[in-house]
N, C-alpha and C positions, 0 to 999 in steps of 0.2 A: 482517653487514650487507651485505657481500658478493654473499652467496648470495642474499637478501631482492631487492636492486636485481635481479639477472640473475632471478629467479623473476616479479619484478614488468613486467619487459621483455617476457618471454617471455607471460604473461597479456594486457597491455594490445594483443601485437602480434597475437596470436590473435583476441585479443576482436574488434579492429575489421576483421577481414575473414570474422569468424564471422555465419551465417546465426540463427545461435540467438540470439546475442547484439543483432541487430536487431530480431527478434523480441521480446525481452524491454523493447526499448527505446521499439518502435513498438507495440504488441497495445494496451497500456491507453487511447492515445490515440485510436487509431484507434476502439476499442469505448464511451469515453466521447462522443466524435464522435457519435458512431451513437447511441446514447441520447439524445442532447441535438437531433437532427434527428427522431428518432421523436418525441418530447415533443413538439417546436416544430409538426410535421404534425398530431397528434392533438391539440394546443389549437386548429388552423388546422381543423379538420374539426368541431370540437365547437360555434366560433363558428359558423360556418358552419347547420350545425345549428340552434342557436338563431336565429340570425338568418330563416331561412327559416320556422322556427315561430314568431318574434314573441318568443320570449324575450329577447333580445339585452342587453337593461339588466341579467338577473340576474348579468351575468357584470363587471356595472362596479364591485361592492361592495368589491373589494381589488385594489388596484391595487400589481402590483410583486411580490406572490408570488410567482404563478407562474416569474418569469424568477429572481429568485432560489433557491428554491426545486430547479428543475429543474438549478441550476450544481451546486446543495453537490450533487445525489442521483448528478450525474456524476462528479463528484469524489469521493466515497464509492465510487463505482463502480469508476472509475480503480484508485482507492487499493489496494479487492480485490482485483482483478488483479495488482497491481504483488506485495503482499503472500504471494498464490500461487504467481507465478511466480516471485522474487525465494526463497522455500523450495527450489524444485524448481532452478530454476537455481545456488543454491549445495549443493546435494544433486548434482548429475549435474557437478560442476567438477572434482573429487577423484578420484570414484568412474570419472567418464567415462575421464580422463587414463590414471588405472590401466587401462580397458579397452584404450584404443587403444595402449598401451606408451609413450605422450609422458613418464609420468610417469618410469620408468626414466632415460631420456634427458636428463631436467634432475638427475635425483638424480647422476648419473651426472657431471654438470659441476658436482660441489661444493655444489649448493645440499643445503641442510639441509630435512630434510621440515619443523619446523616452519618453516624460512623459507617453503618452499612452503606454506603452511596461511596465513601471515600474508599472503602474494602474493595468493591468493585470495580473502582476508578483502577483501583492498583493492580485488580489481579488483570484488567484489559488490557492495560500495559505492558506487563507481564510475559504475559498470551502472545500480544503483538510483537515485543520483542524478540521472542523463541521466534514466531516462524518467519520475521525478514531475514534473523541471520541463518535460519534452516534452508531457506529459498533463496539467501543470494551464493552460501558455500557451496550448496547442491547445482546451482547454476554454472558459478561456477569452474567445478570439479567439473562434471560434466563438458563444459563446451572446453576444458585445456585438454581431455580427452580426442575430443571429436577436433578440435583446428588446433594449428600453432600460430600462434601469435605474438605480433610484430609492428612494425610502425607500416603505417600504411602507403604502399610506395606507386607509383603511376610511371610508365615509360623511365623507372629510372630514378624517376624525384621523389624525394621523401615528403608528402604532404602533411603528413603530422605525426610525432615521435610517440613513441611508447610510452614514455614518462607524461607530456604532453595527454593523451590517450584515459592515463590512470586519473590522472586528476579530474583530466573533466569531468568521469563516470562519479568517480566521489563525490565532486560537486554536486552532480547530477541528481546525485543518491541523495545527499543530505539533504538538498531540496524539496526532495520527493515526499523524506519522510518526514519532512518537518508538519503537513498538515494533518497526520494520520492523530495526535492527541485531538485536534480541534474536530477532528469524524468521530472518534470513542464519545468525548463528553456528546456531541449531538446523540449518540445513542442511545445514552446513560438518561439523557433528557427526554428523548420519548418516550423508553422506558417504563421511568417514573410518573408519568403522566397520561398513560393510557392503560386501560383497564384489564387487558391479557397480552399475553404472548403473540399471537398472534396480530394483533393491532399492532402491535409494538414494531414487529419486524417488517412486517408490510410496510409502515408509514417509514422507516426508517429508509428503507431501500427505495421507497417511491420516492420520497424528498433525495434523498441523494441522487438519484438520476437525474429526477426533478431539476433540481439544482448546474448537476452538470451540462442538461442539456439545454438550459435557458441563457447557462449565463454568458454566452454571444452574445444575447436579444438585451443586456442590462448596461452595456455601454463601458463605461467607463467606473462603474460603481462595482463589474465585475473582478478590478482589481485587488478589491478590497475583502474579496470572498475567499478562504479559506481552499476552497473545490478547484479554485484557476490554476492552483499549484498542485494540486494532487493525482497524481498517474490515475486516469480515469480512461473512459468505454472512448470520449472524447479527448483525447490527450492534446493538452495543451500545455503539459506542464515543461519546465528547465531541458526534463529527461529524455523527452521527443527532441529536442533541437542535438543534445549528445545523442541521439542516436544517427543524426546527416552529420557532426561533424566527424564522428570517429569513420564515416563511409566516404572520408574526404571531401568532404560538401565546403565549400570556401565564403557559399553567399550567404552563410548562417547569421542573420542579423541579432545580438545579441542588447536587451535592454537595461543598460545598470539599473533604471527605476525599479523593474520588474522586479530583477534581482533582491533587491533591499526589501520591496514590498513582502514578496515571497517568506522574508527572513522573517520578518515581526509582523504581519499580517494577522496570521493562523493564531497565533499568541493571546490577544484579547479576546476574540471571540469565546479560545477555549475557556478563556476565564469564564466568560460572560456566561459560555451555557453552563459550565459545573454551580457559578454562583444561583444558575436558578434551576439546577437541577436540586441543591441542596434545601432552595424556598418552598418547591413547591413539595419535596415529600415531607418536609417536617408539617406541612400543614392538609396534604389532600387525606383522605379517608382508604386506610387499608384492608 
């Protein structure tokens, strides 16, 4: 327990004066920012547009998409990033320390390498945690800035309420992030078992594409993958479908299976990869 607190010291005191580690914190927010001022410029050009051609009324038929609409697509957007970099950053935590001899140095003051393994289990959590909540306030702040938002109304009818609206993106959200620990332990796992930094992150980000963009082609075993639920390049996950319902979309077919998979799916795996991210550094050669 020991070793675990001085390994855990030693990560949190690095992390906050690390260039990388801000990076990892600020990147999503900044880039969903930026999505969400591009969107709000090009509805402001398109009115514009119409307005000069005399359309202007066709753009009054649903009121409240768009502003909703373009939160969840930044949010989704965020999430990817977070999801990428939060692979590669717990891939280059292990492998980096190995490179620059840090890791010697702490082994060296009694910490147990799995204690070191569970230190940077925590501090990627950590990490990950600051910047969803950094990139979902900043998102947003920003877009109650740029739209006002409301239930989303068509010729008059209210197609789905505000309240209605809040939850689902919740929903939406908690889904989303439920598979980001089982992406961290996969990083943590290559990490440990490839011989630099560089390997580490390459392979991490190749199998995560890898992975996302195969598992169409895996059938029905795709289910059972951690990746089906996590806001990716190929979104397929809970968060895509709250992005057509809150735009009024009525044919959104929703799968309870899915749902419940989604929830304890991600869960074993992450077991699965820390239990042998922990096998193989107490035994490979550092």
């Amino acid at each position: 327990m020991d070793g675990f607190v001085t390994a855990l010291k030693a990560e949190l005191y690095v992390a906050l004066r690390s260039n990388s580690t801000r990076l990892v914190v600020l990147l999503p927010a900044i880039i969903s920012s930026l999505q969400l001022l591009l969107v709000s410029f090009r509805n402001a050009g398109e009115q514009a547009r119409d307005a000069v051609s005399n359309q202007g009324f066709s753009q009054d038929l649903m009121e409240g998409a768009d502003a909703w609409g373009a939160l969840v697509d930044a949010m989704s957007t965020g999430l990817t990033l977070i999801g990428l970099i939060l692979v590669a950053y717990a891939a280059w935590s292990f492998a980096g320390d190995k490179d620059s001899g840090a890791l010697r140095h702490l082994l060296i003051r009694r910490v147990s390498r799995r204690a070191l393994v569970a230190a940077k289990l925590v501090n990627a959590h950590i990490v990950g945690i600051l910047s969803v909540m950094l990139m979902l306030g900043v998102a947003a702040l920003i877009a109650s800035v740029l739209w006002d938002f409301g239930p989303v109304v068509e010729d008059g009818y209210e197609l789905i309420g505000t309240q209605e609206i809040h939850n689902e993106i919740r929903l939406g959200l908690i889904l989303a992030l439920i598979p980001l620990p089982a992406a961290i332990a996969l990083g943590t796992l290559i990490s440990v078992s490839t011989q630099n930094a560089t390997q580490a992150i390459t392979a991490a980000l190749g199998l995560t594409l890898a992975l996302d963009i195969f598992k169409g082609l895996m059938g029905n075993f795709s289910a059972y993958l951690y990746v089906n639920y996590q806001a990716s390049l190929l979104n397929e996950s809970y968060l895509n479908d709250v992005s057509r319902l809150v735009r009024g979309f009525s044919d959104v077919l929703i799968d309870p299976s899915a749902l419940q998979l989604n929830q304890w799916a991600p869960w074993p795996q992450m077991l699965a990869l820390i239990i042998a991210s922990l096998i193989i550094v107490q035994y490979r050669k550092l």
